[in-house]
One Martini backbone bead per residue (centre of mass of N, CA, C, O) as a GRO file, in nm:
protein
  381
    1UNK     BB    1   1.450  -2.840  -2.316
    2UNK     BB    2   1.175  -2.623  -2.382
    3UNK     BB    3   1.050  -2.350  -2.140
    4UNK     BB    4   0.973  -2.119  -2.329
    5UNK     BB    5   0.742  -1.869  -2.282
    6UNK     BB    6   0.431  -1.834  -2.371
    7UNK     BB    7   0.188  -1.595  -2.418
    8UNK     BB    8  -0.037  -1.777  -2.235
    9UNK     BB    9   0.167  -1.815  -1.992
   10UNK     BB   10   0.209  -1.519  -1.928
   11UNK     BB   11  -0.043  -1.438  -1.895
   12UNK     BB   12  -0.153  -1.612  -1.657
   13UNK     BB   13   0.040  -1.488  -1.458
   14UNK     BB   14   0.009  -1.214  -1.447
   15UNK     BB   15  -0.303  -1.242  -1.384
   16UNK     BB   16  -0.240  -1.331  -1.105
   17UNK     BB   17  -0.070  -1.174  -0.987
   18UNK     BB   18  -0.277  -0.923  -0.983
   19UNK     BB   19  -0.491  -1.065  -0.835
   20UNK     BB   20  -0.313  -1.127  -0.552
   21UNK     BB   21  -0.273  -0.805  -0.511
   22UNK     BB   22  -0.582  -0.737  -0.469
   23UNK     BB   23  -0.773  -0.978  -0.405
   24UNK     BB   24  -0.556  -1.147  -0.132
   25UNK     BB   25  -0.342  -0.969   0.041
   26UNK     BB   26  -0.557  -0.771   0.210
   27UNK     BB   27  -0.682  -1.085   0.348
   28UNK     BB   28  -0.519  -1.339   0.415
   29UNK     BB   29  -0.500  -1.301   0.733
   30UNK     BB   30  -0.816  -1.271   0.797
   31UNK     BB   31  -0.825  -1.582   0.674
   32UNK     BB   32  -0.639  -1.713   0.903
   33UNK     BB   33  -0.765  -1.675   1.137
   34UNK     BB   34  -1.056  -1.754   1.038
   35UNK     BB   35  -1.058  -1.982   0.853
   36UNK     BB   36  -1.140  -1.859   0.558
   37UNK     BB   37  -1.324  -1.935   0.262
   38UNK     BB   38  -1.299  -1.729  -0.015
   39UNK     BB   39  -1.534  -1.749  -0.246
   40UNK     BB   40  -1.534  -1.458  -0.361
   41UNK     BB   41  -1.266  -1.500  -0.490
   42UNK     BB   42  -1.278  -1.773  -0.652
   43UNK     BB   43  -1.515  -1.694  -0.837
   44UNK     BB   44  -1.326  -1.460  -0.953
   45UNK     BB   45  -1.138  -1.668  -1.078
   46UNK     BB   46  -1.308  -1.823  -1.254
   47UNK     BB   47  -1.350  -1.545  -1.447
   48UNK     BB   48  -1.068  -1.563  -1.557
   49UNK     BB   49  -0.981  -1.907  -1.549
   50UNK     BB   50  -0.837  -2.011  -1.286
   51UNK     BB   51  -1.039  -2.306  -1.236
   52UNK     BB   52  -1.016  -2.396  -1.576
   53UNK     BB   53  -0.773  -2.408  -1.745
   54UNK     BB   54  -0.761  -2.762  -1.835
   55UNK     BB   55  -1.090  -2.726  -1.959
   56UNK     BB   56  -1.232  -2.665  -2.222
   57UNK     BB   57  -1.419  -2.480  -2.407
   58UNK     BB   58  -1.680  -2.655  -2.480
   59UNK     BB   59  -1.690  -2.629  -2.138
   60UNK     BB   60  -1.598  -2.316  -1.999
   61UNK     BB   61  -1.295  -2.288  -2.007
   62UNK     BB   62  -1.009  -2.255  -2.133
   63UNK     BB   63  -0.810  -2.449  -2.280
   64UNK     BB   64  -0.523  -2.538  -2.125
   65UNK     BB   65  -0.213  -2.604  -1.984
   66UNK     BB   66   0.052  -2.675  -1.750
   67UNK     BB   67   0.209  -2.427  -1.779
   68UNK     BB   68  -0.027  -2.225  -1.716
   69UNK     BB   69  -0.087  -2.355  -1.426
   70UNK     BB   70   0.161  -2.356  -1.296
   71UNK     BB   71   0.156  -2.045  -1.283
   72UNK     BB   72  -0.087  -1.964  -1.171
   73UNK     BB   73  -0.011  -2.103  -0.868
   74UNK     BB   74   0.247  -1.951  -0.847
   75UNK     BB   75   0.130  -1.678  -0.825
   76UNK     BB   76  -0.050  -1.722  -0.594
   77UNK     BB   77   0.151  -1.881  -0.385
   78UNK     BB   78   0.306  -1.604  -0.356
   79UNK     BB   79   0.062  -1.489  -0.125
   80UNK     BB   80  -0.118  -1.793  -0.083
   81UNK     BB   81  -0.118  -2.109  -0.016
   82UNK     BB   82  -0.448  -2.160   0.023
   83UNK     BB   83  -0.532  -2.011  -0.268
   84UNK     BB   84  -0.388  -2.251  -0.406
   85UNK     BB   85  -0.471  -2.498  -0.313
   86UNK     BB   86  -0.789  -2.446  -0.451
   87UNK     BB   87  -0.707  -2.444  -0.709
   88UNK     BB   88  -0.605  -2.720  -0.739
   89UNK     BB   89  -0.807  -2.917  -0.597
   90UNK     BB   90  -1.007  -2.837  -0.818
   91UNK     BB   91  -0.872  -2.877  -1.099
   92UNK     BB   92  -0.697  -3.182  -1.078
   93UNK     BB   93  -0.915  -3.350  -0.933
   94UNK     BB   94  -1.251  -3.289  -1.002
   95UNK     BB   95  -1.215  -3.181  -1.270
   96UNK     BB   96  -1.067  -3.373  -1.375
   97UNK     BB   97  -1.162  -3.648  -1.343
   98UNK     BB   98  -1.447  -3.527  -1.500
   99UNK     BB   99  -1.238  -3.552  -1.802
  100UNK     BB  100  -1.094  -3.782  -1.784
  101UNK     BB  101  -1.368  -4.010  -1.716
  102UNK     BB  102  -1.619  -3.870  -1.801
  103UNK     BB  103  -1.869  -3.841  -2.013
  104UNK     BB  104  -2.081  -3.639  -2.186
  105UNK     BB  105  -2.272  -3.552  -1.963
  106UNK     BB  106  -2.102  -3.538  -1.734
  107UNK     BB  107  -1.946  -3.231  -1.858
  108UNK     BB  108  -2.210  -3.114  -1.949
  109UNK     BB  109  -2.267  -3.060  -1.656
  110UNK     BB  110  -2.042  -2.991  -1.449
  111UNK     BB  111  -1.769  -2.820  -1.600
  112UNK     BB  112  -1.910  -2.511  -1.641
  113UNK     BB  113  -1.919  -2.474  -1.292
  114UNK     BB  114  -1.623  -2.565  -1.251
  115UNK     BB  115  -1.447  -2.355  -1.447
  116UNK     BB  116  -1.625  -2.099  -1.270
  117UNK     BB  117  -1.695  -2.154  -0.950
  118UNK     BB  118  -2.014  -2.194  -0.924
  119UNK     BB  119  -1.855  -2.430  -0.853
  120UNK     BB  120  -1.752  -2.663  -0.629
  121UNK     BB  121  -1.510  -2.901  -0.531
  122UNK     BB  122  -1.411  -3.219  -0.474
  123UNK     BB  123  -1.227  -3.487  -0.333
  124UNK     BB  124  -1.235  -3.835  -0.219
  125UNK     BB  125  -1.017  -4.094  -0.061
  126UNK     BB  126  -0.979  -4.004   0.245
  127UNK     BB  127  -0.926  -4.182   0.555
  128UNK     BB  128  -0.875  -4.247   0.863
  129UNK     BB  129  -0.742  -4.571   0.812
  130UNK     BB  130  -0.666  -4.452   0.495
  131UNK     BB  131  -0.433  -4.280   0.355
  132UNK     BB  132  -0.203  -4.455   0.173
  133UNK     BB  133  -0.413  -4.680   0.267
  134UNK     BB  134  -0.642  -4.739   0.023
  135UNK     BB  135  -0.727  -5.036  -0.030
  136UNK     BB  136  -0.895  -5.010   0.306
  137UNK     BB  137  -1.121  -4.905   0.233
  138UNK     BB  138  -1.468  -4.839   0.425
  139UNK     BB  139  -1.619  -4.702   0.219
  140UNK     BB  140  -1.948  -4.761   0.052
  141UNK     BB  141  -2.091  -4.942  -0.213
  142UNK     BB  142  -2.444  -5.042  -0.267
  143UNK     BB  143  -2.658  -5.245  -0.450
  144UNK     BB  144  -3.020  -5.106  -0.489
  145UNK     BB  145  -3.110  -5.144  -0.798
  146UNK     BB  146  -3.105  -4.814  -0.929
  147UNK     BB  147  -2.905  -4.822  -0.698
  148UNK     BB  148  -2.658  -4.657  -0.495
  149UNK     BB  149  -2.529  -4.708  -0.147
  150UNK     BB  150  -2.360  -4.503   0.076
  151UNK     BB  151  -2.112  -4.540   0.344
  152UNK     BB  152  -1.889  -4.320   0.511
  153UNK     BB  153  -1.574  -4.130   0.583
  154UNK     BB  154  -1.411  -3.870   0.478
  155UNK     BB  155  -1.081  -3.687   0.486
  156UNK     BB  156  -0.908  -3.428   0.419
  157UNK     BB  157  -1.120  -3.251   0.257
  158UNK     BB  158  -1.138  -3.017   0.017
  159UNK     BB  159  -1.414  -2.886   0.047
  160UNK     BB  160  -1.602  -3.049   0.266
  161UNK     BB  161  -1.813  -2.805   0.339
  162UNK     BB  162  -1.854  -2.607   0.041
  163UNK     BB  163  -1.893  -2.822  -0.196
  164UNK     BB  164  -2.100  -2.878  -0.478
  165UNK     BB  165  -1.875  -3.128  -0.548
  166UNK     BB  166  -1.829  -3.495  -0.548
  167UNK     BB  167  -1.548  -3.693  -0.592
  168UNK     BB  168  -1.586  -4.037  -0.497
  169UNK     BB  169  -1.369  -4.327  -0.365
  170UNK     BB  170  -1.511  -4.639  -0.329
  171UNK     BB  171  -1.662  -4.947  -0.238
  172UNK     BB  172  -1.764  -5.230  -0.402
  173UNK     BB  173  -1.551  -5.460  -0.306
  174UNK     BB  174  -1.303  -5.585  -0.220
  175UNK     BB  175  -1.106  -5.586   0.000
  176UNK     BB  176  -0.775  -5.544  -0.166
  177UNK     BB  177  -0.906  -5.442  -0.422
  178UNK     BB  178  -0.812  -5.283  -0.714
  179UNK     BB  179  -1.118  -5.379  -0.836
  180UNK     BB  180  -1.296  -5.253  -0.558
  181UNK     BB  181  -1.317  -4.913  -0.662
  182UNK     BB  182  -1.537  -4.657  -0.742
  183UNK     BB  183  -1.667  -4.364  -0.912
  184UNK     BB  184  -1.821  -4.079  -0.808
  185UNK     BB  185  -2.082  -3.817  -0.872
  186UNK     BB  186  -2.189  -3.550  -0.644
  187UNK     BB  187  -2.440  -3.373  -0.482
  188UNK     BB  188  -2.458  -3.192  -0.233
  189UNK     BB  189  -2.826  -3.186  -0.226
  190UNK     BB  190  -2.785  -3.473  -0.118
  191UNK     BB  191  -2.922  -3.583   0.183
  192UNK     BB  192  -2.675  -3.804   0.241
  193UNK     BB  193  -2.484  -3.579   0.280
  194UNK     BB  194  -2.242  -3.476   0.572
  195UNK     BB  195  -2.070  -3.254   0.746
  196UNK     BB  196  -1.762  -3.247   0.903
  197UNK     BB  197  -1.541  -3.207   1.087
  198UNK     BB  198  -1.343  -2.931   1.115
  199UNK     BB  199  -0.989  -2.850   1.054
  200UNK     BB  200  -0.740  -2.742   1.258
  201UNK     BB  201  -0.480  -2.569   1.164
  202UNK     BB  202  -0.177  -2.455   1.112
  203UNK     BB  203  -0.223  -2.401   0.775
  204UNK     BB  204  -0.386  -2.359   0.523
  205UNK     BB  205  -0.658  -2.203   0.674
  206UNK     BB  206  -0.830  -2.118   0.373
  207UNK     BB  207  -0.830  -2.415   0.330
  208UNK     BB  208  -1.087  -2.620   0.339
  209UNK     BB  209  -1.082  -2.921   0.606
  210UNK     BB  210  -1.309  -3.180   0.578
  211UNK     BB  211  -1.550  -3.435   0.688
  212UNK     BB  212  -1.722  -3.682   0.455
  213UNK     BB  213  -2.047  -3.790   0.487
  214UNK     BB  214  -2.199  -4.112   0.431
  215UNK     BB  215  -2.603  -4.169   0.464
  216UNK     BB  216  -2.726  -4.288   0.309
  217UNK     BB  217  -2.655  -4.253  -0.017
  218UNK     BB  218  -2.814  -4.172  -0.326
  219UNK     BB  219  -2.739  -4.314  -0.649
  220UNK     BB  220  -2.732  -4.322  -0.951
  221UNK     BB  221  -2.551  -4.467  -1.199
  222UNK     BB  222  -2.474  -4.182  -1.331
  223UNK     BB  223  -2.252  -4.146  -1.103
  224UNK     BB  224  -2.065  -4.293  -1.248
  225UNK     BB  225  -1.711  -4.290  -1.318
  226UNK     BB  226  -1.692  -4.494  -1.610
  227UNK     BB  227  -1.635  -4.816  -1.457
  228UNK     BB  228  -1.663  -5.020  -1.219
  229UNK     BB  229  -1.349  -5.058  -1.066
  230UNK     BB  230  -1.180  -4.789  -1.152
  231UNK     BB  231  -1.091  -4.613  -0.932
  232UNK     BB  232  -0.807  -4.697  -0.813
  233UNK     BB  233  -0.692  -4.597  -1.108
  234UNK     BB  234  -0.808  -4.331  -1.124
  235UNK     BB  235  -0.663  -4.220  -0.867
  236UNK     BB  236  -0.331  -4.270  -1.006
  237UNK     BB  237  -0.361  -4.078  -1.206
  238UNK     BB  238  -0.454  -3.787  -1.091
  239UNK     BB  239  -0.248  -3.791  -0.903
  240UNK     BB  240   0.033  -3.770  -1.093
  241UNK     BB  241  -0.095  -3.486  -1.172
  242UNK     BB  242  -0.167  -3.388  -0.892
  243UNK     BB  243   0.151  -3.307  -0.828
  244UNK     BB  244   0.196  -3.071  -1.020
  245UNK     BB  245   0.072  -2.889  -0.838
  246UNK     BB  246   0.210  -2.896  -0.565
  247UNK     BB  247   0.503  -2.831  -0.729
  248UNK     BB  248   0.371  -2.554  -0.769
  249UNK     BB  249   0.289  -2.455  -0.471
  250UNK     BB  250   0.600  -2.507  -0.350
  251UNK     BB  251   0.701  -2.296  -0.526
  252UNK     BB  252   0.556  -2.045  -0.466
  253UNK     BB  253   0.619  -2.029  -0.178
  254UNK     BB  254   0.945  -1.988  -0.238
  255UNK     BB  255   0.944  -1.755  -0.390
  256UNK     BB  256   0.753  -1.577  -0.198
  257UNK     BB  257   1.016  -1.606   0.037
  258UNK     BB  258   1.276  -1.506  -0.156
  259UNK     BB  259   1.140  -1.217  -0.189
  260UNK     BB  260   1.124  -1.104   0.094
  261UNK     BB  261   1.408  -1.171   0.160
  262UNK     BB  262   1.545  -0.961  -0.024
  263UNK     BB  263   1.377  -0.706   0.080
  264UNK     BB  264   1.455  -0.705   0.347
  265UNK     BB  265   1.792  -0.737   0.330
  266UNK     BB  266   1.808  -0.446   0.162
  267UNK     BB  267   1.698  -0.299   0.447
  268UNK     BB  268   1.839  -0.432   0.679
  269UNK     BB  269   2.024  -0.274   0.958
  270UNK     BB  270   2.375  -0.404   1.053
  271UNK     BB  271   2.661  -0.208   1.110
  272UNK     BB  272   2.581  -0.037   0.861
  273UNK     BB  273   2.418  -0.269   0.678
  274UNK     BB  274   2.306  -0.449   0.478
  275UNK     BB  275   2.227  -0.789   0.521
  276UNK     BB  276   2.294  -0.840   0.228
  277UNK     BB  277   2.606  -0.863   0.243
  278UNK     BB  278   2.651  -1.071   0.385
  279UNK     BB  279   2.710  -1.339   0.383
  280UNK     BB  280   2.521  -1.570   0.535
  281UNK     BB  281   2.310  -1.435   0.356
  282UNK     BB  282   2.372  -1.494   0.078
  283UNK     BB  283   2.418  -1.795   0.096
  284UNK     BB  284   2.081  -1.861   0.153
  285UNK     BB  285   2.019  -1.704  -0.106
  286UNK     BB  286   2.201  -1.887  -0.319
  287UNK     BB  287   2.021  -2.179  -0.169
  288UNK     BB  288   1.738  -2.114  -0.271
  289UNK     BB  289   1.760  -2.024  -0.560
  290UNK     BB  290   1.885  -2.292  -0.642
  291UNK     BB  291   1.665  -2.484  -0.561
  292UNK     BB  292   1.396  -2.354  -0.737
  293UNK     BB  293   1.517  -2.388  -0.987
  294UNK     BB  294   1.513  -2.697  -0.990
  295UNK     BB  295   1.223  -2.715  -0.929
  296UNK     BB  296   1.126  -2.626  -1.188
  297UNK     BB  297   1.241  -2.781  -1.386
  298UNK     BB  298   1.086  -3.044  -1.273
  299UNK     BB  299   0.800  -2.899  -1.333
  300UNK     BB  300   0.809  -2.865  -1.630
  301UNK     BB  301   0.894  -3.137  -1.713
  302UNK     BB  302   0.616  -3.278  -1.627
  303UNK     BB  303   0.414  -3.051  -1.786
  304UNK     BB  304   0.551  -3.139  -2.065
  305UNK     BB  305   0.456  -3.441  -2.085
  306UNK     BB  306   0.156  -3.401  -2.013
  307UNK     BB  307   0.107  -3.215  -2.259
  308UNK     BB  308   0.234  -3.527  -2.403
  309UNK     BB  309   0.046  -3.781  -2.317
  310UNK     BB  310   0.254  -3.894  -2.097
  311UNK     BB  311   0.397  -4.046  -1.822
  312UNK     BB  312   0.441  -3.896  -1.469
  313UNK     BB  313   0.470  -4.041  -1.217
  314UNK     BB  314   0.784  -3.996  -1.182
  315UNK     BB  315   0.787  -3.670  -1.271
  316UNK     BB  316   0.564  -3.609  -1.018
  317UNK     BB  317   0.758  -3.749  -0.797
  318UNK     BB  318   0.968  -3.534  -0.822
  319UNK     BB  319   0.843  -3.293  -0.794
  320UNK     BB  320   0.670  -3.289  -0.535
  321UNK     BB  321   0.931  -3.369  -0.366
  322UNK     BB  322   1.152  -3.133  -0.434
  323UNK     BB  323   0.957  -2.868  -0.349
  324UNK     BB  324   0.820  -2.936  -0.082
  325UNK     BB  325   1.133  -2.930   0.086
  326UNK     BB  326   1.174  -2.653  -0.045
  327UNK     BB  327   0.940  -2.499   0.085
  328UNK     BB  328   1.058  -2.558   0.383
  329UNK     BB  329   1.321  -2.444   0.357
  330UNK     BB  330   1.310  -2.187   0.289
  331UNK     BB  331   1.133  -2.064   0.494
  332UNK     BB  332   1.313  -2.134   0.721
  333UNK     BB  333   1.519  -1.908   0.607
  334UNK     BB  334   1.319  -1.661   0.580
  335UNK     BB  335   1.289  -1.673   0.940
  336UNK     BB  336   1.629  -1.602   0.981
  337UNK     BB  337   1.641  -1.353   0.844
  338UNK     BB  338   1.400  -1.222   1.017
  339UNK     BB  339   1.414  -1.310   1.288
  340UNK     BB  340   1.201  -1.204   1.506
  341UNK     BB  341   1.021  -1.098   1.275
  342UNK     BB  342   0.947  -1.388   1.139
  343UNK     BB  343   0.764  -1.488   1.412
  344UNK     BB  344   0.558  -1.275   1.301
  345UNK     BB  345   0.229  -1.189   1.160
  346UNK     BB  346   0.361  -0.874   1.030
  347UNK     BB  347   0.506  -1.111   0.856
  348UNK     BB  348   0.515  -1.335   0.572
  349UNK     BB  349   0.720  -1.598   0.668
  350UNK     BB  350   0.528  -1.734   0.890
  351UNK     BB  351   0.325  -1.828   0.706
  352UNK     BB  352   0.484  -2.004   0.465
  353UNK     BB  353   0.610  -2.188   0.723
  354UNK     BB  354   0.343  -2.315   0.760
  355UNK     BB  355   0.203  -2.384   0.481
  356UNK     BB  356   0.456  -2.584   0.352
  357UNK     BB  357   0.408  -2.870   0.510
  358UNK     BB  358   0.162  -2.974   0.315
  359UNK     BB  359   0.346  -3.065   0.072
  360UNK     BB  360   0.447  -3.308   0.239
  361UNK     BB  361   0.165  -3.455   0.245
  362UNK     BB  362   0.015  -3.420   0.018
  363UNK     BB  363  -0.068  -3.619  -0.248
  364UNK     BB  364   0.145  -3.713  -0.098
  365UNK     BB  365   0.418  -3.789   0.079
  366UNK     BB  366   0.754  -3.849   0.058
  367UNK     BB  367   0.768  -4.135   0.109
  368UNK     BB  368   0.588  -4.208  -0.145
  369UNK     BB  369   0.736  -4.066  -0.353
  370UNK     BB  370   0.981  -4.292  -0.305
  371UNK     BB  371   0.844  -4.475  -0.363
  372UNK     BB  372   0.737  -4.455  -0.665
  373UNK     BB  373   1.014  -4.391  -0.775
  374UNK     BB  374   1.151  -4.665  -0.704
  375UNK     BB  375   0.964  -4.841  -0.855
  376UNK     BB  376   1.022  -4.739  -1.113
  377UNK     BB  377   1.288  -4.772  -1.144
  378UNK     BB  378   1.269  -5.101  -1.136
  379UNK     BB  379   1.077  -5.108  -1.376
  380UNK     BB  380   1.228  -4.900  -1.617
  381UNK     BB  381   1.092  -4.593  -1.630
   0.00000   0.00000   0.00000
């Protein structure tokens, strides 16, 4: 396969790259110490085209492919993991799913505010007591005349409590019907939503993750995306979609914890010599740099895949668990080589390890991804 890079793929990089050089890294920290999800960056992005890469031009968006995306993230996530987070949960979940299923008055009701950042987006799938067990989803929909009402609440929703837009996959018809439950788009200012507890995390502390509760929300027939009944096809094939961000940002997050730490290694001197001549040291730096290049390649192959309009099941949840563990190793190693410095938030690893832990849980767990991948192998795929 080649993955060589075409010239508005290496152009999405760069400009990521410099965004978040000039517009990221001076404010990173005191985003995460305070929690704080930085609308007017992501705005920013929006203007740039990083919000809606995968959007088409006719909808307001930039109109570009999974390679351009995938790069655009990881170069966002080699600064920051949060603001890599809200790229991704935004491009991949709400907006795509409102592309992928959405009618044409939904596309361009939506997708020109949601390409652009000037909404924000938000996706709800996950509830308190059915996370990886969405079947037993107990959020509902019920038909009142020409009318859909929901009640129950969603949990760990990126952007649940500052989105714009909220696509929610909620329960239509029976428990544990995998055709009983359907997927509504819904605007913040209807009075029915109400946001809840806002999570305090380890990570990713400046991608806002709260509680969306519906109370008696009223939406009318056409907030459905698609048709009735077909919510959790819909919320798993978006998924499949969706893991190959998570191994852009997982990918992301190694790139720059491997980045600091050779520039660290050939500074720091120890016995008279940059510890970076250590073998101990370049051991650890060659065992980094291998896992990276493996998950780079894995997620290429995915978002080739994507782009050629294939099936991705199997190869995005191989590209999002080996790059998400290999985002845990790398930074821990990271942490290694800075010893005592790493432990501090005085330097960027410290960071990194804390965000990491993230992908191997978000949009699906690693040992999810290991059911998804064992089910393909059993049945040919």
């Amino acid at each position: 396969m080649d993955f060589e890079q075409t010239e508005s793929a290496r152009m999405v990089a760069q400009t990521a790259k410099d965004f978040a050089e000039k517009e990221i890294r001076p404010y990173l920290m005191d985003w995460d110490e305070s929690q704080t999800l930085p609308l007017d960056c992501l705005r920013k992005m929006g203007e740039l085209g990083l919000m809606g890469i995968l959007v088409p031009e006719e909808y307001g968006g930039a109109g570009l492919g999974y390679f351009e995306y995938v790069n655009g993230i990881v170069e966002i996530a080699k600064v920051c993991g949060s603001v890599g987070l809200s790229m991704a949960a935004h491009n991949s979940l709400c907006s795509n799913h409102i592309l992928s299923f959405g009618n044409e008055a939904q596309k361009k009701k939506y997708l020109p505010k949601l390409a652009t950042a000037e909404h924000l987006g938000a996706w709800a799938l996950t509830e308190p007591n059915t996370g990886s067990d969405a079947m037993r989803m107990k959020c509902t929909a019920k038909k009142e005349g020409n009318e859909w009402v929901l009640n129950g609440t969603k949990c760990w929703i990126t952007h649940g409590k500052s989105s714009d837009i909220i696509v929610a996959i909620v329960r239509t018809g029976e428990l544990l019907d995998s055709h009983g439950m359907t997927t509504f788009v819904i605007e913040r200012t209807n009075p029915g939503i109400k946001a809840g507890k806002k999570e305090n995390k380890l990570g990713m502390r400046a991608s806002e993750t709260a509680e969306v509760i519906f109370d008696n929300c009223r939406v009318s027939e056409d907030a459905i995306l698609g048709k009735e009944g077909e919510g959790f096809q819909q919320a798993m094939k978006i998924l499949d979609g969706g893991r190959i961000s998570i191994a852009a940002l997982g990918l992301g997050i190694a790139k720059g914890a491997l980045e600091a730490s050779i520039k660290y290694a050939k500074e720091r001197e120890q016995f008279g010599q940059p510890i970076a001549h250590f073998q101990a040291i370049g051991f650890k730096l060659a065992d980094m740099a291998m896992q990276i290049e493996a998950g780079e390649l894995l997620t290429f192959q995915a978002a080739d895949a994507k782009n050629k309009g294939k099936k991705v099941t199997k190869l995005g949840a191989f590209a999002k668990y080996h790059t998400s563990e290999v985002a845990v190793s790398v930074a821990n190693d990271a942490v290694q080589i800075f010893g005592g410095y790493g432990y501090t938030k005085d330097f960027p690893v410290e960071k990194f390890y804390r965000d990491s832990k993230l992908c191997t849980i978000g949009e699906g767990t690693s040992e999810i991804q290991k059911l998804v991948i064992a089910r393909e192998l059993l049945k040919g795929n």
